[in-house]
C-alpha positions, 0 to 999 in steps of 0.5 A, a space after each residue: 500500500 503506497 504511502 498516499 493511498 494510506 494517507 487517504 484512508 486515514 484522512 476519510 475515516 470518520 474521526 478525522 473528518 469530525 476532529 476538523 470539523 470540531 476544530 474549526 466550530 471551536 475556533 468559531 466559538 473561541 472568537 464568540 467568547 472573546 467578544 462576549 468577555 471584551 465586549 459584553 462583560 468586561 465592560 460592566 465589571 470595569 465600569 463596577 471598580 470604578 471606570 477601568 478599562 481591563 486591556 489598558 491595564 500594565 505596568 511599566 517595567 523599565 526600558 529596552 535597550 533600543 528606549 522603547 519601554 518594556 510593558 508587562 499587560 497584565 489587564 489583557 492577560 486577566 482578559 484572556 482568563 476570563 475567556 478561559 473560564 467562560 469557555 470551560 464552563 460552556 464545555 462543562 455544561 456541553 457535556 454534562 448535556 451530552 452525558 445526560 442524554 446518554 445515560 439509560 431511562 432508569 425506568 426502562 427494564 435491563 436488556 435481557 442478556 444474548 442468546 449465547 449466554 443463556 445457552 451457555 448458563 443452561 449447559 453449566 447448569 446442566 454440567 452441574 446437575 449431573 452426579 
C-alpha cells in the first residue's frame, strides 16, 4: 500500500473528518467568547471598580535597550482568563448535556442478556446437575 493511498484512508475515516470539523466550530466559538468577555462583560465589571478599562491595564517595567519601554499587560492577560473560564464552563455544561442524554431511562427494564449466554448458563447448569 503506497504511502498516499494510506494517507487517504486515514484522512476519510470518520474521526478525522469530525476532529476538523470540531476544530474549526471551536475556533468559531473561541472568537464568540472573546467578544462576549471584551465586549459584553468586561465592560460592566470595569465600569463596577470604578471606570477601568481591563486591556489598558500594565505596568511599566523599565526600558529596552533600543528606549522603547518594556510593558508587562497584565489587564489583557486577566482578559484572556476570563475567556478561559467562560469557555470551560460552556464545555462543562456541553457535556454534562451530552452525558445526560446518554445515560439509560432508569425506568426502562435491563436488556435481557444474548442468546449465547443463556445457552451457555443452561449447559453449566446442566454440567452441574449431573452426579
Amino acid at each position: 500500500m503506497s504511502l498516499a493511498s494510506e494517507f487517504k484512508e486515514f484522512a476519510m475515516k470518520g474521526s478525522v473528518i469530525d476532529l476538523a470539523v470540531g476544530v474549526v466550530v471551536g475556533a468559531a466559538f473561541g472568537k464568540i467568547v472573546s467578544s462576549l468577555v471584551a465586549d459584553v462583560i468586561m465592560p460592566p465589571i470595569g465600569m463596577a471598580v470604578g471606570g477601568v478599562n481591563f486591556t489598558d491595564l500594565a505596568v511599566t517595567v523599565g526600558t529596552a535597550p533600543d528606549g522603547s519601554e518594556v510593558v508587562l499587560r497584565y489587564g489583557a492577560f486577566l482578559q484572556t482568563i476570563f475567556d478561559f473560564l467562560i469557555i470551560a464552563v460552556a464545555l462543562f455544561m456541553a457535556i454534562k448535556l451530552i452525558n445526560k442524554l446518554k445515560r439509560p431511562d432508569p425506568a426502562a427494564p435491563p436488556a435481557p442478556p444474548p442468546r449465547d449466554e443463556v445457552l451457555l448458563e443452561e449447559i453449566r447448569d446442566l454440567l452441574k446437575s449431573k452426579p
